[in-house]
DRENMI-322137 format. One record per residue (C-alpha): residue number from 1; residue in three letters; x, y, z. Coordinates in steps of 0.001 Angstrom, whole numbers, plus 500000, padded with zeros to 6 digits. Each point is the difference from the previous one (the first is absolute). Example, Ala and Ser with C-alpha at 12.3 -4.5 7.8 and 13.67 -1.06 7.14 Angstrom:
# DRENMI-322137
<pt 1; ALA; <512300; 495500; 507800>> <pt 2; SER; <501370; 503440; 499340>> 
END
This chain:
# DRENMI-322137
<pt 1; UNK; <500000; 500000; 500000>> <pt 2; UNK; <501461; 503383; 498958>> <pt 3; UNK; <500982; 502293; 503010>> <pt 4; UNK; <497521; 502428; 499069>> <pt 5; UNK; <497041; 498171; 499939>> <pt 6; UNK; <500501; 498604; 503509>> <pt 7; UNK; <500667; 503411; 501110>> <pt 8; UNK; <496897; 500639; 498592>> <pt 9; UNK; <497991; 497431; 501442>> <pt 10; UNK; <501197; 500579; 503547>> <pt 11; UNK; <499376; 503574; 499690>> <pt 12; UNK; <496319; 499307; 498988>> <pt 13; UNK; <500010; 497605; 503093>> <pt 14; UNK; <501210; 502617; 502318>> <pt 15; UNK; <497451; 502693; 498958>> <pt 16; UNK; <497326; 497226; 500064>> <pt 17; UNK; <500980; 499766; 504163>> <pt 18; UNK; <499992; 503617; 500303>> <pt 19; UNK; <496281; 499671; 498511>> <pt 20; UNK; <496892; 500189; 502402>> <pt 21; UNK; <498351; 497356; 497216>> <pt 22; UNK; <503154; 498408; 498963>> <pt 23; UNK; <499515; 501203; 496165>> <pt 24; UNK; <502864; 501847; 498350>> <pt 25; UNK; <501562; 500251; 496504>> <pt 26; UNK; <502923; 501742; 498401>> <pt 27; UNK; <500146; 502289; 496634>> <pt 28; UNK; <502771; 499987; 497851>> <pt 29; UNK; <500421; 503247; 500995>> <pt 30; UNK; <501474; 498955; 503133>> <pt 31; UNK; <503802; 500751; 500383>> <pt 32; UNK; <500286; 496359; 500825>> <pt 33; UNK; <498936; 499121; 496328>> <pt 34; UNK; <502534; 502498; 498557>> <pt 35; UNK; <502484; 497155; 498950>> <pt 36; UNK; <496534; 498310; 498233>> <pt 37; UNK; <499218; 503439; 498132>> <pt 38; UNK; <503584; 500634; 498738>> <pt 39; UNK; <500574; 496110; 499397>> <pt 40; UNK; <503423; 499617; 501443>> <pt 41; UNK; <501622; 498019; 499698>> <pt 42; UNK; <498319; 499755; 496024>> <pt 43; UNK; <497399; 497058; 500060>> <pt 44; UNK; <499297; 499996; 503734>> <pt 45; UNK; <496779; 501498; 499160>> <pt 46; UNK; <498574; 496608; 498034>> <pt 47; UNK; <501607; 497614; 502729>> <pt 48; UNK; <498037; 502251; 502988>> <pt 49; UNK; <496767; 499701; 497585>> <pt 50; UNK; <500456; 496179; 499872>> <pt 51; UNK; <500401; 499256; 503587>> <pt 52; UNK; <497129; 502285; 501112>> <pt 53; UNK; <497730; 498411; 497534>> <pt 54; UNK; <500464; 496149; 501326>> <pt 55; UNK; <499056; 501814; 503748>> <pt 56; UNK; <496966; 501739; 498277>> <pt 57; UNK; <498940; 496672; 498376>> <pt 58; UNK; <500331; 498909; 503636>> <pt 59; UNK; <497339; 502198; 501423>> <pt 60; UNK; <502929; 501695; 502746>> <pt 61; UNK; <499785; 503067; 497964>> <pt 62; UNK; <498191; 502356; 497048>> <pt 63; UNK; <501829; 502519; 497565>> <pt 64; UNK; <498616; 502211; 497489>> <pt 65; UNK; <501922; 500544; 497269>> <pt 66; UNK; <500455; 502660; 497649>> <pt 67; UNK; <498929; 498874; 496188>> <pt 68; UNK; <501528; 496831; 498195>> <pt 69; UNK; <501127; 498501; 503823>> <pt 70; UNK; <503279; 502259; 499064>> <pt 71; UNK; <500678; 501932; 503322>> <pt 72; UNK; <497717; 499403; 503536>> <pt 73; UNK; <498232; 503077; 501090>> <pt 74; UNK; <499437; 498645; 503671>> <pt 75; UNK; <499751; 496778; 501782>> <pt 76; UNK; <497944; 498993; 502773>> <pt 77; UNK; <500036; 497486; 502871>> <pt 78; UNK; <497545; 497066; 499836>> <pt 79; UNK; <500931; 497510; 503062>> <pt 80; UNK; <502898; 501757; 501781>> <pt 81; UNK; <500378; 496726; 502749>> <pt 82; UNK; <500908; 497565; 496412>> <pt 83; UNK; <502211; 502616; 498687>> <pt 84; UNK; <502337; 500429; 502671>> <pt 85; UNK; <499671; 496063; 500323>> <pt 86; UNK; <501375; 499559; 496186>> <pt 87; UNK; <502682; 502772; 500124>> <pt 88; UNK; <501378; 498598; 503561>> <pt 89; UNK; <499656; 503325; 502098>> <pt 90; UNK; <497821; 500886; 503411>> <pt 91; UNK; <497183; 501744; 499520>> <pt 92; UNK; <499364; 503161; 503300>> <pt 93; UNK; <497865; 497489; 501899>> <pt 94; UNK; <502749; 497380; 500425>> <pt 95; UNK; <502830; 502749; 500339>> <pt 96; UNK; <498244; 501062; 503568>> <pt 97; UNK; <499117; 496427; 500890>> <pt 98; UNK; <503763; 499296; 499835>> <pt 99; UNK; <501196; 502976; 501902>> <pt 100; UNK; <497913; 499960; 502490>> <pt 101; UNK; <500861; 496642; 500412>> <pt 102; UNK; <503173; 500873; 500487>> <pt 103; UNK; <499059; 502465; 502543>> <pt 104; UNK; <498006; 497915; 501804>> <pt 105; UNK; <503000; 497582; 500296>> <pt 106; UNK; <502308; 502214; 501031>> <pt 107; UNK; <497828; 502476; 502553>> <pt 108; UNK; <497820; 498780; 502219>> <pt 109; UNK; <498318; 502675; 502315>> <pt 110; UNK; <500425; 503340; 500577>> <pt 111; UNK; <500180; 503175; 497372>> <pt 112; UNK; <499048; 497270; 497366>> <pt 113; UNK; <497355; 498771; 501108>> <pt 114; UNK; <498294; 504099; 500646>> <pt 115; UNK; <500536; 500154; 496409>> <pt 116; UNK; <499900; 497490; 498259>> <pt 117; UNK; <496023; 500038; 498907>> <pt 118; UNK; <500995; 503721; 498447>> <pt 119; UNK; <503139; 498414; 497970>> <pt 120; UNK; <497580; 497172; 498595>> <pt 121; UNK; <498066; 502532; 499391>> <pt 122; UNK; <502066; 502667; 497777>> <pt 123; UNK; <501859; 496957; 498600>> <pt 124; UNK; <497122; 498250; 498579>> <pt 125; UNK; <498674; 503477; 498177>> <pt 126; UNK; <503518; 500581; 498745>> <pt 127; UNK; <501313; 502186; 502288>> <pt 128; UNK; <503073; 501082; 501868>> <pt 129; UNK; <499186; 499732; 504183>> <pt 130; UNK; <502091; 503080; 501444>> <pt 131; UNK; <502301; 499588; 496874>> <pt 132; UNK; <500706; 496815; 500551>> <pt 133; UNK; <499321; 497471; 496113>> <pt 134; UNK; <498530; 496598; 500469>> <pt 135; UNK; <503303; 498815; 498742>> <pt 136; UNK; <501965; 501726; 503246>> <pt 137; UNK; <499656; 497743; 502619>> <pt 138; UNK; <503270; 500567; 501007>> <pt 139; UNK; <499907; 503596; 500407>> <pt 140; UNK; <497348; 499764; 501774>> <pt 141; UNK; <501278; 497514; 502592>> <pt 142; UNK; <502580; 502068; 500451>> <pt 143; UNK; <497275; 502854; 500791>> <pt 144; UNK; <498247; 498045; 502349>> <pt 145; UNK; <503081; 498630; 501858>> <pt 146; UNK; <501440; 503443; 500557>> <pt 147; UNK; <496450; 501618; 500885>> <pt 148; UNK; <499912; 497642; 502502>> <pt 149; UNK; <502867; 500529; 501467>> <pt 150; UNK; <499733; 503563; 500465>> <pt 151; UNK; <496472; 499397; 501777>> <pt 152; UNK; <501410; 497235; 502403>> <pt 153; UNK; <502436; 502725; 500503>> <pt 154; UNK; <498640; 502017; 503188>> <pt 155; UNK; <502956; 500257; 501827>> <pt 156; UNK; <502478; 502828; 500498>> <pt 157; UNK; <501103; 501895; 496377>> <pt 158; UNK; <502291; 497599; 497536>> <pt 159; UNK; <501480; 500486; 497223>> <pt 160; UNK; <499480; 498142; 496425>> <pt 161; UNK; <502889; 498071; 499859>> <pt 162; UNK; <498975; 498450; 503184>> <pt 163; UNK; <496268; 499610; 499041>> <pt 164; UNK; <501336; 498676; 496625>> <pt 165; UNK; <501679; 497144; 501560>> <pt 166; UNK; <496741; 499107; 501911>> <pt 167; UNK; <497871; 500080; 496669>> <pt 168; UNK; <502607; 498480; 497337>> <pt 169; UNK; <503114; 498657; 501738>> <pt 170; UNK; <501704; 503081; 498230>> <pt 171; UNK; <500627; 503167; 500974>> <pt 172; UNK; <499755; 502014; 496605>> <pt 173; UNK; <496927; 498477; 499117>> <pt 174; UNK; <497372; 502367; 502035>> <pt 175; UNK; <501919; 503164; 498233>> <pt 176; UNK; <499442; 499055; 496267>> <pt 177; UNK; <496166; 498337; 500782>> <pt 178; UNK; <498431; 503159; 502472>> <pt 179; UNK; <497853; 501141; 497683>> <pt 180; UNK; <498162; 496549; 499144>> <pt 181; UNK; <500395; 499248; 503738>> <pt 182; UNK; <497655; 503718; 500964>> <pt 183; UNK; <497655; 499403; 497170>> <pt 184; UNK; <499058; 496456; 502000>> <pt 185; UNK; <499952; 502386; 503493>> <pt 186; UNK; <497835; 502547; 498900>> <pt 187; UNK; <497245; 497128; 498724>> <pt 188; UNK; <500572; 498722; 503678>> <pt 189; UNK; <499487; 503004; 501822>> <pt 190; UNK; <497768; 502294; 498685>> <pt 191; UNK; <501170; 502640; 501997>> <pt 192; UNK; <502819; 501032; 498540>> <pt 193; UNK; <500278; 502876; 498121>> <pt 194; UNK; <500072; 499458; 496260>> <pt 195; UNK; <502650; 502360; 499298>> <pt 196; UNK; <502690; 499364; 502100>> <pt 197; UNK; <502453; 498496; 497881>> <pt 198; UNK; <501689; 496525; 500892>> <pt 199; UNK; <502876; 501385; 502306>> <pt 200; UNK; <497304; 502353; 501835>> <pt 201; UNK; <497521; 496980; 500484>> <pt 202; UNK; <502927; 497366; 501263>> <pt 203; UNK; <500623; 503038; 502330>> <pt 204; UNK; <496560; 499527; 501919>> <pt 205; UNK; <501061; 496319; 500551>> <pt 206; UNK; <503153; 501035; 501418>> <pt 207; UNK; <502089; 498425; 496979>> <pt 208; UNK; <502632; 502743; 499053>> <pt 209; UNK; <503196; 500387; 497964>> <pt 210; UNK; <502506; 500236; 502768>> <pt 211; UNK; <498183; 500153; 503847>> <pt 212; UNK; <500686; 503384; 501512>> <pt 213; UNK; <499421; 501097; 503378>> <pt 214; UNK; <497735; 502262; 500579>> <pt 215; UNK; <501035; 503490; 501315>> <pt 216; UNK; <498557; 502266; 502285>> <pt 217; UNK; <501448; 503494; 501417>> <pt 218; UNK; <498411; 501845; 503193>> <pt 219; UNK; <499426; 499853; 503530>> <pt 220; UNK; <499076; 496796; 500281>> <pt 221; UNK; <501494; 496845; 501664>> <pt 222; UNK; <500000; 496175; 499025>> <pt 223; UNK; <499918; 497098; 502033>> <pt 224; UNK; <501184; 496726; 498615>> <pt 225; UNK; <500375; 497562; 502883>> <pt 226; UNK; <502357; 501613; 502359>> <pt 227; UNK; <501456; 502330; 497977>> <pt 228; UNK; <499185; 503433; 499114>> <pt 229; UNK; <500605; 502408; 496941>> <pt 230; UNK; <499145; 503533; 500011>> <pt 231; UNK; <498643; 501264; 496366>> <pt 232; UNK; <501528; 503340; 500963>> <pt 233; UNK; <503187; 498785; 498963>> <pt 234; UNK; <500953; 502140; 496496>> <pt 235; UNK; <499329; 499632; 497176>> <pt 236; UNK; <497690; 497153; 501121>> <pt 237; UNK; <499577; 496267; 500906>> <pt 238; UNK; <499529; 496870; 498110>> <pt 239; UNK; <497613; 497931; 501865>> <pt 240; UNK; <499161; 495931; 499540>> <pt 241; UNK; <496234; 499484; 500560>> <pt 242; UNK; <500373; 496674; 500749>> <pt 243; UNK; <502455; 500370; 503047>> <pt 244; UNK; <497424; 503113; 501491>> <pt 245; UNK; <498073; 499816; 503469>> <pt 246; UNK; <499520; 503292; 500802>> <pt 247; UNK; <499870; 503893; 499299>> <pt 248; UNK; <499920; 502904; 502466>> <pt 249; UNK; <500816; 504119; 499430>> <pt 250; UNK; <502412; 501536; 501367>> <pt 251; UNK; <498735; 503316; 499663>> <pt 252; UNK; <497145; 502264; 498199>> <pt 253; UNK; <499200; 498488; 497127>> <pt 254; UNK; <497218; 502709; 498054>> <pt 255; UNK; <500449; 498862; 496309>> <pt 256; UNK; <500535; 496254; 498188>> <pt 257; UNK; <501293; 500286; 496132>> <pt 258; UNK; <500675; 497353; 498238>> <pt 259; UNK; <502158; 500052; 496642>> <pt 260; UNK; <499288; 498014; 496991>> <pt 261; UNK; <503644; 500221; 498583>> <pt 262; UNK; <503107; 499448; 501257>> <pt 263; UNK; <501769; 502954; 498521>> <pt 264; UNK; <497651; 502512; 500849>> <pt 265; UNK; <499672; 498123; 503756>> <pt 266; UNK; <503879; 500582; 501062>> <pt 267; UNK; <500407; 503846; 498492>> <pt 268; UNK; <496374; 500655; 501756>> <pt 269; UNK; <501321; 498964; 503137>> <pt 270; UNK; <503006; 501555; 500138>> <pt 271; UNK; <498775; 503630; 498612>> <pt 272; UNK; <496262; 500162; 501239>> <pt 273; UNK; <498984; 497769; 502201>> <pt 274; UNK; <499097; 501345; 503376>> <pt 275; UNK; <500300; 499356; 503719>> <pt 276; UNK; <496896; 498186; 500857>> <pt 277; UNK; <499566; 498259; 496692>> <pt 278; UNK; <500449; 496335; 499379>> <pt 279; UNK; <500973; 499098; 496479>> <pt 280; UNK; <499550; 496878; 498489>> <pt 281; UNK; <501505; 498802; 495946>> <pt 282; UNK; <497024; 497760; 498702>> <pt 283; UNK; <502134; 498784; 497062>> <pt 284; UNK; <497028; 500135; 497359>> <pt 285; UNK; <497831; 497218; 500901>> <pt 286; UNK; <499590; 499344; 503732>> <pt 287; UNK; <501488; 496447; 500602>> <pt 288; UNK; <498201; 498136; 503161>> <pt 289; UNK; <503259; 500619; 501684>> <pt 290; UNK; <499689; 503786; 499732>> <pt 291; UNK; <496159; 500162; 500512>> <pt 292; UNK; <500288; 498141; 503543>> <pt 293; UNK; <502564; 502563; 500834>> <pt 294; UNK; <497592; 503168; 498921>> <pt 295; UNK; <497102; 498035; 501654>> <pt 296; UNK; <502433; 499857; 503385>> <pt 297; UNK; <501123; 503526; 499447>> <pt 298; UNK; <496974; 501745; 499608>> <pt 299; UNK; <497950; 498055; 502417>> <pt 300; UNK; <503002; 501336; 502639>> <pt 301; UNK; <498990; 503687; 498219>> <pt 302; UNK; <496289; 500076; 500293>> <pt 303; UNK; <499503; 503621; 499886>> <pt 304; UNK; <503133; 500689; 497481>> <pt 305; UNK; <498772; 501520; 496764>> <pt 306; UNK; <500946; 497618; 497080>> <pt 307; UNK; <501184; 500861; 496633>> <pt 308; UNK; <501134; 498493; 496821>> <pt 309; UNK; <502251; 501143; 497385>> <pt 310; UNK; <500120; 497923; 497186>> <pt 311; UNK; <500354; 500613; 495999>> <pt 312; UNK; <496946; 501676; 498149>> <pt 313; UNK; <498952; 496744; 498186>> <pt 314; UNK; <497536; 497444; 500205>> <pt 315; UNK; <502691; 497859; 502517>> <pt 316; UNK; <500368; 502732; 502064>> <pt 317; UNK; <496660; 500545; 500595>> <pt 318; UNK; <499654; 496112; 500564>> <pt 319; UNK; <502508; 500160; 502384>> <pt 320; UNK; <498407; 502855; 501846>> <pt 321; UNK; <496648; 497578; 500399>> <pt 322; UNK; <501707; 497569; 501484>> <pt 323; UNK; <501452; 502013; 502049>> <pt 324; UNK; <496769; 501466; 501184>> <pt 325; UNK; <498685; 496332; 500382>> <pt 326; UNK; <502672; 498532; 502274>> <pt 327; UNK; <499952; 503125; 501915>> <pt 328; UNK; <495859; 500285; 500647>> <pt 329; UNK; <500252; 503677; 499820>> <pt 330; UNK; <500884; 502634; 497430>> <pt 331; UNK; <503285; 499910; 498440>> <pt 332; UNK; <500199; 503369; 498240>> <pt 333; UNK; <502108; 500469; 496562>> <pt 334; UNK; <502847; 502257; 500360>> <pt 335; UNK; <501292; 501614; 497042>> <pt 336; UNK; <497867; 498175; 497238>> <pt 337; UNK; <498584; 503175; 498617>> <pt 338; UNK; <501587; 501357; 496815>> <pt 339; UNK; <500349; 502908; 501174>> <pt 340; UNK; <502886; 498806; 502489>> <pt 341; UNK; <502328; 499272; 496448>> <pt 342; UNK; <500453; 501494; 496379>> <pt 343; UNK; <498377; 498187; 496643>> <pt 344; UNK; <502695; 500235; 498392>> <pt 345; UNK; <501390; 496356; 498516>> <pt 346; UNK; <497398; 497628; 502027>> <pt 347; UNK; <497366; 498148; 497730>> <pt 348; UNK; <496788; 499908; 499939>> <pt 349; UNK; <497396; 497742; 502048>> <pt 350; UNK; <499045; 497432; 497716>> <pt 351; UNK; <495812; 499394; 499345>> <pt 352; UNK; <500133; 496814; 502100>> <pt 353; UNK; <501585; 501678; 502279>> <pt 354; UNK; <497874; 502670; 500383>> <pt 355; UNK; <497236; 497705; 499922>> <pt 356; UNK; <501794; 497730; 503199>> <pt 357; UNK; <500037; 503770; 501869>> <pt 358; UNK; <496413; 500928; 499482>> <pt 359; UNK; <498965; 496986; 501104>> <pt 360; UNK; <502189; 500705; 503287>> <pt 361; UNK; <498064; 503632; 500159>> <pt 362; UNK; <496983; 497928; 499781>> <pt 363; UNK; <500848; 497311; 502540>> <pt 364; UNK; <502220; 501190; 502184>> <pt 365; UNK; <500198; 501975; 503293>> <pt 366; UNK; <499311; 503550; 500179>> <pt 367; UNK; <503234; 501122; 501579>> <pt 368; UNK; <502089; 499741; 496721>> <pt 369; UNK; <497360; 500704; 497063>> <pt 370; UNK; <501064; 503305; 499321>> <pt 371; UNK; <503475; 498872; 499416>> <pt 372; UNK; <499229; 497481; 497446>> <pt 373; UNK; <497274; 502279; 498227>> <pt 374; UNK; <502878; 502566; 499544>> <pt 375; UNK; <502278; 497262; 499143>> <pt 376; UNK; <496792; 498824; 496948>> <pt 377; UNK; <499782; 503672; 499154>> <pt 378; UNK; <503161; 501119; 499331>> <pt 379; UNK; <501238; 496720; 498411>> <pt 380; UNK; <503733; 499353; 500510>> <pt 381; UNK; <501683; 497316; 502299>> <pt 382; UNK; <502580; 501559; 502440>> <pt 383; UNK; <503094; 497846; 501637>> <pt 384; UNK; <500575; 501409; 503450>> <pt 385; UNK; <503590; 500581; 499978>> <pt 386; UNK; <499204; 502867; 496951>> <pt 387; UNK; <498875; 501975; 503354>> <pt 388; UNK; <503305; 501338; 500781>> 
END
């Protein structure tokens, strides 16, 4: 059988799968019948007419032909299930029986098990599930075993080479597959935000890069066991969550301002920050390791204003949210007007974007809709370090 005409015949196949009825048919028109139209190599076109005819006078298929039987003008699918019997290829149906056998085989409970009526579902109407083919079982084992690692994960912060080695025996692995790896978390926990990014959402779970302490400057001291630190120590401390029992002031503590970057975080506390002000770095996402610390530190403060600076874009304005949630009282955004910075060389808020903000205007508190209103109106995204 010519190359052509099998290519042909599967592709008729495939759109007959993608087909609510099952009918489909191809014109010559198609770019797949180009070689058929131009003939090349010379006399392939009579040897494709030949073999499609015996299948025709086998009921698997119809063409119409242009006049004399010189040149087909489209052919149609008859009985799909015989066709892809007599040219020795599966047809959709048999494609997801086979991986999901495989998948059943290789996971038995869990994150498979949530989804698995969904897969069957996209799969058998042609479909990628969360951009995963019917044909990428591995991948998405892969997925599934690092998702699930990073949910059994509820310890202190870790980083992804150590998480890797849990989920793959490997500790590269977890860098190259995050993004398949979040798509699975986000279908598992419908909480997340949509549009944090792979790195931001690993972040919630406590899965980072490199683990970093986090640090804290002010009048504050920790307890962990016996031993003491004072925060007042300059620039600041770097404190392990995990090894924490205890917080007390040492002295008037009025104000509670917490930094989203790091840069911005060590010049503000060395040029601004003031007596009876704690300040905390945030490092974009809160990790659980940083949020028990602000939930420890401002339940020690519980008359200290709070406020956020963070950059004027949707993240920032996710971060402030959380903020305001692990706190249970207003967290106000400091510097995220755009009137705090100049226009010049930041680009614009993209539609999405905007949309994700209105729908925080919408949804959100009260303390902190002005900000992002003015942040919708005027229309740029700020970082915070253009401040100074």
């Amino acid at each position: 059988m010519p190359d052509i005409t099998k290519n042909v015949l599967i592709s008729l196949l495939n759109k007959s799968d993608k087909h609510s009825s099952g009918n489909a048919k191809i014109s010559s028109k198609e770019a797949i019948m180009k070689p058929y139209l131009d003939d090349d190599p010379i006399g392939q076109r009579d040897r494709v007419n030949e073999v499609l005819k015996n299948y025709q006078s086998e009921g698997l298929i119809e063409i119409s032909w242009y006049d004399n039987q010189v040149g087909i003008r489209f052919i149609r699918l008859l009985d799909g299930d015989r066709l892809a019997e007599k040219i020795g290829v599966l047809r959709l149906s048999g494609i997801v029986k086979k991986s999901i056998q495989k998948l059943d085989a290789l996971l038995k409970a869990g994150i498979y098990r949530q989804i698995k009526s969904d897969l069957l579902s996209k799969w058998g109407e042609a479909r990628s599930y969360e951009g995963f083919h019917v044909s990428e079982t591995t991948r998405l084992i892969e997925a599934i075993h690092g998702a699930e690692a990073v949910l059994a994960h509820n310890g202190e912060d870790i980083d992804y080479r150590h998480i890797s080695v849990k989920a793959y025996a490997d500790s590269k692995k977890l860098a190259k597959t995050k993004s398949s790896v979040v798509r699975i978390l986000k279908v598992i926990d419908s909480d997340i935000d949509k549009s944090l990014n792979p790195e931001e959402v690993l972040k919630l779970f406590g899965v980072i890069p490199i683990i970093q302490p986090v640090y804290v400057s002010g009048n504050l001291t920790f307890k962990a066991g016996d031993n003491i630190v004072s925060a007042d120590f300059p620039p600041a401390i770097g404190l392990w969550a995990a090894y924490l029992t205890g917080v007390v002031k040492n002295g008037v503590v009025k104000r509670i301002t917490s930094i989203e970057n790091q840069a911005t975080f060590l010049r503000y506390i060395k040029e601004e920050k003031k007596g009876d002000e704690v300040v905390i770095y945030t490092a974009g996402i809160p990790t659980p390791a940083f949020r028990l610390i602000y939930k420890m530190v401002v339940k020690i403060l519980p008359v200290a204003d709070l406020y956020h600076w963070g950059d004027i874009d949707v993240g920032g304005f996710i971060i402030l949210n959380m903020l305001e949630n692990i706190a249970k009282r207003p967290v106000l955004a400091y510097r995220m007007q755009h009137c705090d910075y100049s226009a010049s060389g930041y680009c614009k808020l993209s539609r999405p974007e905007l949309s994700k903000l209105e729908l925080m205007v919408e949804t959100g508190s009260d303390h902190n809709k002005q900000a992002i209103s003015e942040a919708i109106e005027h229309g740029f995204k700020f970082e915070q370090e253009a401040y100074y």
